[in-house]
C-alpha positions as CSV (number, residue, x, y, z in Angstrom):
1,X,2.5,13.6,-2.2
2,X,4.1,12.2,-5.7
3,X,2.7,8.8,-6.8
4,X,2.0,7.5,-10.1
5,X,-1.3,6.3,-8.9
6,X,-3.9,7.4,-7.1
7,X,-7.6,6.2,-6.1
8,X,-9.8,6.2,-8.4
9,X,-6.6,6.1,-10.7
10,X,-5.2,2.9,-9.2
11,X,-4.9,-0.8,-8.4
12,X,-3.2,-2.0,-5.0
13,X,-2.9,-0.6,-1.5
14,X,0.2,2.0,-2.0
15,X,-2.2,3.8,-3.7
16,X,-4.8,3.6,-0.5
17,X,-2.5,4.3,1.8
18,X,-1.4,7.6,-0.2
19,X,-4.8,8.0,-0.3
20,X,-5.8,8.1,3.4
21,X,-2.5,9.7,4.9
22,X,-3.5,12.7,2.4
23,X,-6.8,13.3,3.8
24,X,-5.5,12.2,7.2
25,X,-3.2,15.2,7.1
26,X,-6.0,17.1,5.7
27,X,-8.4,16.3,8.7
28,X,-5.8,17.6,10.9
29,X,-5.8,21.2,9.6
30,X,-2.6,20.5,6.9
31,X,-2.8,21.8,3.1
32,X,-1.9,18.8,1.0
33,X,-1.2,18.3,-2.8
34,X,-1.5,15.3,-4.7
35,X,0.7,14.5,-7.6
36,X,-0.4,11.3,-9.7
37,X,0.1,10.1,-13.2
38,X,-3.7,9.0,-15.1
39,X,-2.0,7.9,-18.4
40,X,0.1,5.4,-16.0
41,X,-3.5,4.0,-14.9
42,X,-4.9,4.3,-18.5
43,X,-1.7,1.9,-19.9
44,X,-3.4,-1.0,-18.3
45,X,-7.3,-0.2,-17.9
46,X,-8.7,2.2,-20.9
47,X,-11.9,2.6,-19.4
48,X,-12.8,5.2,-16.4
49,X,-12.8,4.2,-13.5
50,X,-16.5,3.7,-11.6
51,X,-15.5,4.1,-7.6
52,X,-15.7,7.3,-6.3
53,X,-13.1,8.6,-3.3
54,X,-14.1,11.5,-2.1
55,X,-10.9,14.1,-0.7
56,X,-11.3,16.2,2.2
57,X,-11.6,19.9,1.0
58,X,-7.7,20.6,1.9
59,X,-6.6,17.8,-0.7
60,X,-5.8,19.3,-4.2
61,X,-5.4,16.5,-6.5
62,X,-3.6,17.4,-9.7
63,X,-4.2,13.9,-12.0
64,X,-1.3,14.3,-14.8
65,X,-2.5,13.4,-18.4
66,X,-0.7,14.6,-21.6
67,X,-2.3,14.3,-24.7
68,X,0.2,11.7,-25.7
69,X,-1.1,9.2,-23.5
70,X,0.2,6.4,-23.1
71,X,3.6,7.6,-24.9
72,X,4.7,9.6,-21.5
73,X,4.6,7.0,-19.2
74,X,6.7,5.0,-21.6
75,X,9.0,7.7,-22.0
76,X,9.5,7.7,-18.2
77,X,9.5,4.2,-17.9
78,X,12.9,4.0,-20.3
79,X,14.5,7.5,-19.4
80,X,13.5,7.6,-15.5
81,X,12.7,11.2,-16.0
82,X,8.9,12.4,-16.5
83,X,7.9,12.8,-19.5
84,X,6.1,15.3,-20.9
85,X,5.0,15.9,-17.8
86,X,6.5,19.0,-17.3
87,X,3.7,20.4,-14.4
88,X,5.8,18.0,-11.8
89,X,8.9,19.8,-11.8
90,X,6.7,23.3,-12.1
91,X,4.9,22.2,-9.4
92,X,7.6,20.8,-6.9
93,X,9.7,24.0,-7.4
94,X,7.2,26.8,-7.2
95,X,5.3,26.0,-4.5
96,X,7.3,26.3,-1.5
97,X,6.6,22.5,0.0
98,X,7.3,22.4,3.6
99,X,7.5,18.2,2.8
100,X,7.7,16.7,-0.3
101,X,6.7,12.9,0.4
102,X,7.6,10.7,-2.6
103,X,5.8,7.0,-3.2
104,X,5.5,4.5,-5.7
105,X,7.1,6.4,-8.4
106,X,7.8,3.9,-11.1
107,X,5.8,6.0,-13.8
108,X,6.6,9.3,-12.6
109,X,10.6,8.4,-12.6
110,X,13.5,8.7,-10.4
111,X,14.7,12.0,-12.1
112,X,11.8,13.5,-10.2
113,X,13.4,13.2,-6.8
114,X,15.7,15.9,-7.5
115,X,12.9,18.8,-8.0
116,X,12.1,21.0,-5.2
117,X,14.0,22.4,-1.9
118,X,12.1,20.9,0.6
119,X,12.5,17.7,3.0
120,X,12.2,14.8,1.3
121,X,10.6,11.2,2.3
122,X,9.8,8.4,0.4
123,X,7.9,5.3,0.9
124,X,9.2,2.0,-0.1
125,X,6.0,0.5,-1.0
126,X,7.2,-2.3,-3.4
127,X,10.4,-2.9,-4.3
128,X,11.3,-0.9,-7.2
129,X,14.5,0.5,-6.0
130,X,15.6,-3.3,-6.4
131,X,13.4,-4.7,-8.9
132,X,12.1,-3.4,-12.1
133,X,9.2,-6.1,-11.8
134,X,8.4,-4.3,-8.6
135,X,8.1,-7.6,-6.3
136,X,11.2,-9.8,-6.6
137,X,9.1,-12.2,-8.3
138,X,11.3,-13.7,-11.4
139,X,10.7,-15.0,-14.8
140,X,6.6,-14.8,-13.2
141,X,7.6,-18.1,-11.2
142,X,9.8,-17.9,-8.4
143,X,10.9,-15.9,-6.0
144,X,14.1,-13.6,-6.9
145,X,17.4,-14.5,-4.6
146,X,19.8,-13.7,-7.7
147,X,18.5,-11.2,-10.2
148,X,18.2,-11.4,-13.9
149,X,16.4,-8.7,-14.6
150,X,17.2,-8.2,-17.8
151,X,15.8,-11.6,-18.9
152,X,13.2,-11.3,-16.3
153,X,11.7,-7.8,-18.1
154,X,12.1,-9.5,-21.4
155,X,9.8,-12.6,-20.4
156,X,7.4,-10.0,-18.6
157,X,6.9,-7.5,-21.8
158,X,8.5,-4.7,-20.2
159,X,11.2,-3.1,-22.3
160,X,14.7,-3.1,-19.9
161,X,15.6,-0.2,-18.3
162,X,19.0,0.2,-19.2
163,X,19.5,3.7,-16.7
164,X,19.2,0.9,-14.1
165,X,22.8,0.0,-15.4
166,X,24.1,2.6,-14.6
167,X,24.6,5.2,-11.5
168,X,21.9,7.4,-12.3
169,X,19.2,5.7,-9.6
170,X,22.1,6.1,-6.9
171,X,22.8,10.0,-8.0
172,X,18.8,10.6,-7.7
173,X,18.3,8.9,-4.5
174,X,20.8,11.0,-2.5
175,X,17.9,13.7,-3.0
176,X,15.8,11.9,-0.7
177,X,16.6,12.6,3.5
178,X,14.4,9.8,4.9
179,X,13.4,6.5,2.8
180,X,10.4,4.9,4.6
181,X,9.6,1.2,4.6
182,X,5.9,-0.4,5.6
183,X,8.2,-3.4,7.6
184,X,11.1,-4.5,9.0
185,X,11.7,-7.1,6.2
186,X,11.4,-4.6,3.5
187,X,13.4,-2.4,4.8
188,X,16.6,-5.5,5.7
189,X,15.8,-6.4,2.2
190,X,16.9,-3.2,0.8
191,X,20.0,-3.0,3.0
192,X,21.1,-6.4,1.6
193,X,21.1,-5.7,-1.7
194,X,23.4,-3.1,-1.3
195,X,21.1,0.1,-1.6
196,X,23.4,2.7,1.5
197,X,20.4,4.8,2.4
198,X,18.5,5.7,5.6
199,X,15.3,3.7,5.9
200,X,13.3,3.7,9.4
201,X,9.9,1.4,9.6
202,X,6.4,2.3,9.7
203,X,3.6,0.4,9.3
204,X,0.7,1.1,6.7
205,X,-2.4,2.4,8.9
206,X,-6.5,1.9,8.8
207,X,-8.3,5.0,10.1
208,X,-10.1,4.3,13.5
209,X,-13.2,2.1,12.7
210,X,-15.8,1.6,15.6
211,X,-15.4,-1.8,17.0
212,X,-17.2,-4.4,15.3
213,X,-20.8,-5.3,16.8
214,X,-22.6,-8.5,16.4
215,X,-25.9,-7.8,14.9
216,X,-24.6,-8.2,11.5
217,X,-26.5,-11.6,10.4
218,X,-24.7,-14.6,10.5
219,X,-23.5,-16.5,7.0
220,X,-25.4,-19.7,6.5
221,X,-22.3,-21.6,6.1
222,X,-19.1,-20.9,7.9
223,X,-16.4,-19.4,5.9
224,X,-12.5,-18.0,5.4
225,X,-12.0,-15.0,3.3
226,X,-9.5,-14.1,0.6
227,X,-9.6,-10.4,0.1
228,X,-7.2,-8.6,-2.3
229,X,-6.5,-7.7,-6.0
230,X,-6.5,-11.5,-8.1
231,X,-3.1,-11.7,-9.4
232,X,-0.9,-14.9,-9.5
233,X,1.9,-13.5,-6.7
234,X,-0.8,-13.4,-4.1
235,X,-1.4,-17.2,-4.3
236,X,-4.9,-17.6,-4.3
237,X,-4.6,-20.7,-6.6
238,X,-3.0,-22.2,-3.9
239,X,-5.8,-22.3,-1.7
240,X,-8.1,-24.6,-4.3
241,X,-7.0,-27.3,-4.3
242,X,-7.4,-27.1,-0.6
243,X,-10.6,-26.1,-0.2
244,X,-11.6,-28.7,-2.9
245,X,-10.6,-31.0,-0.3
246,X,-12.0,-29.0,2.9
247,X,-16.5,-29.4,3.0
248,X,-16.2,-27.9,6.1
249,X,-16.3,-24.7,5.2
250,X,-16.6,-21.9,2.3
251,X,-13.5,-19.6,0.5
252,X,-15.2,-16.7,-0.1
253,X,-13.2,-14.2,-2.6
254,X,-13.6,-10.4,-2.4
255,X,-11.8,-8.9,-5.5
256,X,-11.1,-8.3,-9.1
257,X,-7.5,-8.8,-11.1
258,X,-6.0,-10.0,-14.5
259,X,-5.6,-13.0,-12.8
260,X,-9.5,-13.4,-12.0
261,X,-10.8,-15.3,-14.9
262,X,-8.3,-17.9,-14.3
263,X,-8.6,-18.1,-11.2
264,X,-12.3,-18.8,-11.8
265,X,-11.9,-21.5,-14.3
266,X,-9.5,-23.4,-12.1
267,X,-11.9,-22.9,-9.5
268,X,-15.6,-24.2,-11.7
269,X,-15.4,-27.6,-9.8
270,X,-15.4,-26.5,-6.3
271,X,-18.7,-25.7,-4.9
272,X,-16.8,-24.1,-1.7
273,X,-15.0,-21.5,-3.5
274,X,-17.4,-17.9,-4.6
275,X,-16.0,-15.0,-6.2
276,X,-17.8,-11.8,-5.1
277,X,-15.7,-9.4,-7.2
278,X,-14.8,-5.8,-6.4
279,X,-16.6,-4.5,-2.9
280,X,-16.6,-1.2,-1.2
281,X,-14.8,-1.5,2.2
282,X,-18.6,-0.9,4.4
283,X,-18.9,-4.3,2.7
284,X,-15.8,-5.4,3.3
285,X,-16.2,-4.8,6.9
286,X,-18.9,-7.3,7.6
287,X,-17.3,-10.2,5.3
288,X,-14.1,-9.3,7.8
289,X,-16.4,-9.7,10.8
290,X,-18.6,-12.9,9.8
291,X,-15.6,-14.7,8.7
292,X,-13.5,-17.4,10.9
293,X,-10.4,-15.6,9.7
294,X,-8.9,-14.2,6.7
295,X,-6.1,-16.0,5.1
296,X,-3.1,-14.7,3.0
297,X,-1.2,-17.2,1.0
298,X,1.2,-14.8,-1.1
299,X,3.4,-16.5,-3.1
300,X,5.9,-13.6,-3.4
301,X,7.7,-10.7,-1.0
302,X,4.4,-8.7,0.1
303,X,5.8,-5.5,1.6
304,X,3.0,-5.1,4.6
305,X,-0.9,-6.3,4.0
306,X,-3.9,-3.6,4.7
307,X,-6.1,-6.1,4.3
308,X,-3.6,-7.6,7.5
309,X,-4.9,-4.9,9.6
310,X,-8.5,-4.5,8.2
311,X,-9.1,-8.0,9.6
312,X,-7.3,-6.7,13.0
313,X,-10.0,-3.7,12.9
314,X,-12.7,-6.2,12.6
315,X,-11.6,-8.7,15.6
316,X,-10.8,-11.2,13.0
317,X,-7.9,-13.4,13.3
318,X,-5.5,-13.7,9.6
319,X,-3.6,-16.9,8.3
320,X,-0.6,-15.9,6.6
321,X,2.1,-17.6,4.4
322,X,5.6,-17.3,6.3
323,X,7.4,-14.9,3.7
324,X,7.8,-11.3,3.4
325,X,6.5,-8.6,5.7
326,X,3.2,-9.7,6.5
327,X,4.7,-12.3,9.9
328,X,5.9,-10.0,11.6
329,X,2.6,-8.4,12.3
330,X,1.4,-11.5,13.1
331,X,4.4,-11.9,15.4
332,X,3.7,-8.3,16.5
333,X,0.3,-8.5,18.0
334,X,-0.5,-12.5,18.4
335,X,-3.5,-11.8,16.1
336,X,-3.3,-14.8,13.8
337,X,-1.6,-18.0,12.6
338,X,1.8,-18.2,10.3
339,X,1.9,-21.3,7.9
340,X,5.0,-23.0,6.3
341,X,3.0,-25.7,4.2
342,X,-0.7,-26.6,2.8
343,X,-0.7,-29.2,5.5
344,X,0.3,-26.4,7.9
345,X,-2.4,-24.3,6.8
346,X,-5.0,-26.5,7.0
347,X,-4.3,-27.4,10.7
348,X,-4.9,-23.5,11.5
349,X,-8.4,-23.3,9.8
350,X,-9.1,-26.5,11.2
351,X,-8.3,-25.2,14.8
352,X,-9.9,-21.9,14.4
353,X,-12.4,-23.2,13.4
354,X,-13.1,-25.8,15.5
355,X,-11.8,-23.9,18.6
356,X,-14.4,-20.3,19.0
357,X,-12.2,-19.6,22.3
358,X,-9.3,-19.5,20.2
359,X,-10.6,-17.6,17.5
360,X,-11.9,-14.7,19.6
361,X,-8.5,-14.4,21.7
362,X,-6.6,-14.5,18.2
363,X,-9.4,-12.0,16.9
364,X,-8.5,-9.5,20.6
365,X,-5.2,-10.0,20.4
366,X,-5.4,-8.4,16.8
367,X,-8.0,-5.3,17.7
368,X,-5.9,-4.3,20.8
369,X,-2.8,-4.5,18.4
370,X,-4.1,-2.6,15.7
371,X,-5.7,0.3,18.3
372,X,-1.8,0.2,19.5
373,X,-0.1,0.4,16.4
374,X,-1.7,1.5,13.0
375,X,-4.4,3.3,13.3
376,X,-3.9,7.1,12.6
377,X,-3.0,8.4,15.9
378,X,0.2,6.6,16.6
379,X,0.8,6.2,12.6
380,X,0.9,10.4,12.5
381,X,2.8,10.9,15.7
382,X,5.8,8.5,14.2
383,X,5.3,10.4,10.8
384,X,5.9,13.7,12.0
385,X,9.0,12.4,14.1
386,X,10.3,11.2,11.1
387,X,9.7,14.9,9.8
388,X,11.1,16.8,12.4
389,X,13.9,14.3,12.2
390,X,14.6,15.4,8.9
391,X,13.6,19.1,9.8
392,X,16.1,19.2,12.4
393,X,18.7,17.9,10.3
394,X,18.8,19.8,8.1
395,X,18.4,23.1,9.9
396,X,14.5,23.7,9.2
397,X,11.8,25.8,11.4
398,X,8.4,23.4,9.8
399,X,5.1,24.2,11.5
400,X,4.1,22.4,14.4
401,X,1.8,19.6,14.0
402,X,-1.2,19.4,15.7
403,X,-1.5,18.1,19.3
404,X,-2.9,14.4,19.4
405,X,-5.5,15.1,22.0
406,X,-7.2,17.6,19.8
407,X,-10.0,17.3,17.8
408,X,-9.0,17.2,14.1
409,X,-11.4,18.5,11.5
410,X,-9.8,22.2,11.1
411,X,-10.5,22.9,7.5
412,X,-8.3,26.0,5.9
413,X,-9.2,25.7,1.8
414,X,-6.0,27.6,-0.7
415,X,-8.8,30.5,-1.0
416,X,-8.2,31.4,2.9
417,X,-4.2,32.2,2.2
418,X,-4.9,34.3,-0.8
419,X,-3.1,37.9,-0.5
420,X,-0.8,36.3,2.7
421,X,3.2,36.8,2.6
422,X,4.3,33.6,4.4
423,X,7.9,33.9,5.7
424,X,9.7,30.1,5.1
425,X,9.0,28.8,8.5
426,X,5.5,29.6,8.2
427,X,4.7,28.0,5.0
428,X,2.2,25.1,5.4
429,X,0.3,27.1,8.0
């Protein structure tokens, strides 16, 4: 796994997901290495971060940090090759990958796709490829239908990228045999712009969570939640002046961001609105479960929302803006309401929460989706097709992966392969 970030080490959910396919894998008897970027994290947040994410023992995490800091990720940033960061390439090409699965790899650089021999995926978390900003969000106020990115990095305090003039992203992409996209909009998104590379869908995942219970105690008031990183593109500010004009009922907001203490001051005057700040996800879980739904009013192109199916897992119903990715899982399992308007949105918390019948099918309709679709079993049989896919292909013998009906939990540490000669089909094993 590359990524330029990686939990503790990070801020959003393509650094989760990295995070739980790797010890996913690792559960199932797989040997799986970790390639993240710490002076990429360190640019924005100096300070060490306090969560702890424990790796399952077949997870080596090598966290790259030179001792010019910050300097290397800016390097990468303007040359799209990895800065002295030399232990990539090293890595990649030495150790005889049977998959090299590429993420977000805006800080570890395009010029990294080419190392290493082995089948390559990546994972079109954001949308980088297309956007230097990441998120098609332009000039930090409007959605981006006609690029300017140049202006647009300028206004943003990015310096341009001016390799992104040129063909160098298109010669480094070829490297790549199968891009991966979270949702069907993200991946027609990249088709449209232009970008002539395979791309098949799947879905982010939650691991299998027992289904919810109700002896958890009930909130004193009734509620909707908002739970996500506090940043302006996923439209939180929206929602107050709503819920300044909605008594019957709380916002409650789970989550920290740069965007947080303005948030807060635009929020002082509304009584109905509390910030809870950063929570673990066992917390998490019961604000999921207690709540009438969650809602998601992004203002920009979300790619997929975890927090989407972590309300599923819960039996809770979501409200979602009508843009980007996050629809068609609403679409996909009947599990919520979409909304085109604040007047729109206010007739779906009014009905769910004025309608309990409603709100528990919506809720079923999500669980039974999200047993379905994205939790690990079905997410790892699609991911090894997509392997064997490429396997196949290109004229590869990879190891088998493990039957679904059996039990995972099959530990092998590095130390158990020490003194072995692994022939090329057996590698991984």
């Amino acid at each position: 796994m590359v990524s330029t970030f990686y939990p503790p080490y990070h801020f959003g959910g393509d650094a989760t997901y990295v995070y739980r396919l790797s010890n996913e894998l690792a559960r199932h008897g797989h040997l799986v290495d970790v390639i993240h970027d710490r002076d990429a994290y360190h640019i924005a947040h100096p300070a060490e971060p306090t969560a702890v994410f424990e790796n399952h023992p077949n997870v080596t995490v090598y966290a790259l940090k030179s001792r010019l800091g910050g300097l290397s990720p800016l390097m990468t940033q303007q040359t799209g090759h990895p800065f002295f960061k030399n232990q990539i390439k090293t890595l990649l090409e030495t150790n005889h990958y049977d998959v090299i699965h590429y993420h977000n790899i805006s800080l570890i650089g395009p010029g990294a796709l080419g190392y290493g021999k082995a089948p390559k995926l990546m994972t079109l978390h954001e949308h980088w490829l297309l956007c230097p900003m990441h998120v098609l969000w332009k000039l930090n106020r409007e959605l981006c239908d006609k690029p300017e990115c140049f202006r647009c990095m300028v206004q943003g305090g990015r310096p341009p990228q001016l390799w992104r003039y040129t063909k160098f992203l298109h010669h480094k992409l070829a490297h790549v045999d199968q891009f991966i996209s979270p949702s069907r909009f993200t991946r027609d998104r990249h088709l449209e712009r232009g970008l002539n590379i395979p791309i098949t869908v799947l879905p982010y995942f939650l691991p299998r969570v027992d289904a919810p219970t109700s002896n958890t105690p009930a909130p004193t008031r009734p509620y909707f939640l908002f739970a996500g990183r506090l940043v302006k593109i996923k439209g939180l500010q929206t929602l107050i002046p709503i819920f300044k004009n909605y008594p019957h009922a709380d916002l409650w907001v789970a989550g920290e961001g740069d965007y947080g203490d303005e948030l807060r001051t635009l929020a002082r005057d509304v009584p109905n609105i509390k910030f809870l700040g950063a929570l673990s996800q066992a917390q998490l879980q019961i604000l999921y479960q207690n709540a009438i739904a969650v809602i998601m009013p992004s203002i920009c192109y979300e790619v997929f929302g975890i927090v989407l199916i972590e309300a599923f897992a819960r039996k809770t119903p979501v409200i979602v803006r009508d843009l980007g990715g996050m629809p068609e899982a609403v679409q996909d399992s009947d599990g919520g309401i979409i909304f085109r308007s604040d007047a729109e949105l206010v007739q779906a918390m009014t009905r769910l929460q004025q309608n309990p019948a409603l709100r528990r099918t919506l809720g079923e309709n999500g669980y039974a989706a999200y047993v379905k679709h994205w939790n690990e079993k079905p997410h790892l049989d699609k991911y090894f097709e997509i392997i064997e896919g490429v396997a196949e292909r290109k004229g590869r013998t990879l190891p088998l992966r493990v039957p679904s009906s059996a039990e995972p939990e099959m530990t092998m540490r590095r130390d158990d392969l020490a003194g072995w000669e692994l022939q090329p089909a057996q590698e991984g094993v």
